[in-house]
Each structure stands twice: as structure tokens, then as C-alpha cells.
C-alpha angles and dihedrals in degrees: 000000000000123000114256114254124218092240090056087049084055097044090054101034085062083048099050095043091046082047091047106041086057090053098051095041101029121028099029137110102233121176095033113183087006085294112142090203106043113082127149112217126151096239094107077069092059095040087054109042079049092056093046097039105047108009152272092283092046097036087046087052105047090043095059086041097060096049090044093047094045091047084051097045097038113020118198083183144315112339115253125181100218091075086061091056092088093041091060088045095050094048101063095025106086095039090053097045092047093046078053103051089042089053105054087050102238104137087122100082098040095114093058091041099054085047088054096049090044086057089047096045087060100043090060095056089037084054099049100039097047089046095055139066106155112028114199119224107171138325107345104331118097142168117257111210099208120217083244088061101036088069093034095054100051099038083050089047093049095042095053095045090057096037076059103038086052097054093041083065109038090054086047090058104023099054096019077136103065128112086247092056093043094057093035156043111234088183094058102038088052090055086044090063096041098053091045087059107044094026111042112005111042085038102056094030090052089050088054101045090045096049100039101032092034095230120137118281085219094050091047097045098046090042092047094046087054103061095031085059095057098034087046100067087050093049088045087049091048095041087052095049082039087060098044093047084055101056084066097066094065096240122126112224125212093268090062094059102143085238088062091035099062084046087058098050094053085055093056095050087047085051090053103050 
């Protein structure tokens, strides 16, 4: 594979903001359940195959870019630059924690740790949906979970976390063989994600939307770790078939560096002994 030049990062990074800035203020659902905060849109995919692909400057950038431009172009109201605070987070970070966890050589435990952070990730939902009733929002108005919804929600939640957990091994073993497994780590890219999501990303954009919009921390967090926890296995399935697609260009993208190649090398002989 060739080495990526900075004219083909540019050329990319105008593709992927122009890309980016369509799927958050186009085709996306914005205002789901009347909240003014909570929208599903497949840009993540794009901040994220951006970060991986060609790197944490270039994924930080077009991150914030996207979120800037689209502001600009289709204002909801006045630009502040504390919303973007958890676009520029969620640009460098994946790209950060997987050249981490490549570089300590775990690879190893993967498969118990996604388990772990799959538990986790439902319990959070399972925690917030079986603790509240009436969630204030502002004032006087507030969300009613219904007992309908407080079973639904966790069995769905569960389902779909070891519907996921399932196929992420299976791919991992069955085709251990493929051009995408042998470039990555889906363990760890998976976790990546993950992390980016719970741990960066709901956390500071739920402090910014509760301090700026008044709504309750609590409200904003649990709404927004619903829908992320869904949204997040489909952006995790197109970031992976964004990658392999990839390989077939001949470029090499800033995750097949020969310094993170020969890590993960190591972790696959510590994997196979």
C-alpha cells in the first residue's frame, strides 16, 4: 500500500464535511420524543471513519467542521462554541484510545472486556429507566416512562447487546482470515467506539445541553444514552465496511501505520498462545 498523501487527506477531509454537514442537517430526525436536543443522524459514522482513516488532526477538524459549517448553513439558533466541544472530543478520541489499547498489547482480554462494557452500557439504560417515572425537563413539564416501556426497554437493550456481542465474534473467528481482520482489530475498534461514546462524548454533550438549554442533566444523559446505544451498533457496523472498503483503494490510512502494524502483530501471537 502506498503511503497517504496530504493532498489525498484534504481531498477527503472536503468530502467527508460536505458529507457530514448533509447528514446532520438534512437527513437527520431531529426533535425525537418533543426534545430539542435529542436527533439520530448517521454523521458520527462519518466523524469516526474520518478519525480512523485518516487520523486524529484531520478527524478533530472535520468534526468540529461539520458542526461549525452546519450552525452557519442551518442555524437552530445563535452559534456557541460549547456545543462543539463534544464534536472536537469525539474527532481525536477513537483514534487515540485504539492506538492505546494496540499499544499496551491487550488484545488479549478484549473479548471479556467488551463483554464487560456491553453489561455496563445496559446497565446504564436499565438504571435510568427502572429509577424514574416522571422525568422533569423543565418547569413543570416532564417525561412519563410508562410500565409498558420500563420491561421493553431493557429486554430490547439486552437483545440487541448480545445479538451484537455474537456477531462481533463470530466475524472475529469465522473470517479471522479476511483482509479487514488482518489490518484491524475489531476488539478493539468496537471498545474504541464504545468508550468514545459513554465515556467522552454523552457525558460532555449532556453537560452542555443541560447548562446552556436548562434542561436536567439526568433527562439529557439517560435520553441521550438511549438512542446512542442503539445508533452506536449501526455506526460500529458502517465504520467497519468503511474500513474494508478502504483497504481496497491501496492507501494506507492512519491505523496501518508499520509502527501499529508490528503491535498488532505481537497481540496476535499473544492471542494464539
Amino acid at each position: 500500500m502506498r503511503k497517504m498523501s496530504q493532498l489525498y487527506k484534504i481531498a477527503f477531509s472536503a468530502l467527508f464535511i460536505a458529507l457530514g454537514v448533509i447528514l446532520s442537517r438534512v437527513l437527520s430526525i431531529n426533535f425525537l420524543a418533543g426534545l430539542p436536543f435529542l436527533k439520530i443522524s448517521l454523521t458520527m459514522s462519518v466523524v469516526l471513519f474520518s478519525s480512523f482513516y485518516l487520523g486524529p488532526i484531520y478527524g478533530t477538524i472535520i468534526s468540529f467542521a461539520i458542526d461549525f459549517i452546519g450552525a452557519l448553513l442551518m442555524p437552530i439558533g445563535p452559534y456557541d462554541f460549547l456545543y462543539s466541544i463534544p464534536a472536537i472530543v469525539q474527532g481525536f478520541t477513537p483514534f487515540l484510545l485504539y492506538v492505546l489499547f494496540i499499544k499496551i498489547h491487550a488484545d488479549r482480554k478484549y473479548p471479556i472486556v467488551l463483554g464487560i462494557l456491553l453489561l455496563l452500557m445496559n446497565a446504564i439504560v436499565i438504571t435510568f429507566v427502572l429509577t424514574h417515572t416522571n422525568v422533569k425537563v423543565t418547569g413543570e413539564d416532564s417525561i412519563t416512562i410508562t410500565p409498558t416501556l420500563k420491561w421493553v426497554i431493557p429486554l430490547v437493550s439486552f437483545l440487541v447487546s448480545l445479538i451484537f456481542y455474537i456477531g462481533v465474534i463470530i466475524f472475529k473467528t469465522r473470517f479471522k482470515d479476511s483482509r479487514f481482520n488482518q489490518n484491524y482489530s475489531l476488539y478493539v475498534l468496537v471498545i474504541s467506539v464504545i468508550l468514545t461514546y459513554f465515556a467522552f462524548k454523552i457525558p460532555i454533550s449532556s453537560w452542555v445541553t443541560s447548562y446552556r438549554m436548562g434542561f436536567s442533566f439526568e433527562l439529557v444523559y439517560g435520553a441521550k444514552s438511549l438512542t446512542a446505544f442503539l445508533s452506536m451498533f449501526v455506526h460500529i457496523i458502517i465504520v467497519c465496511l468503511a474500513l474494508s472498503l478502504s483497504l481496497k483503494i491501496g492507501v494506507r490510512g492512519a491505523l496501518l501505520s508499520p509502527k501499529l502494524a508490528i503491535s498488532r502483530e505481537i497481540n496476535q501471537e499473544e492471542r494464539n498462545k
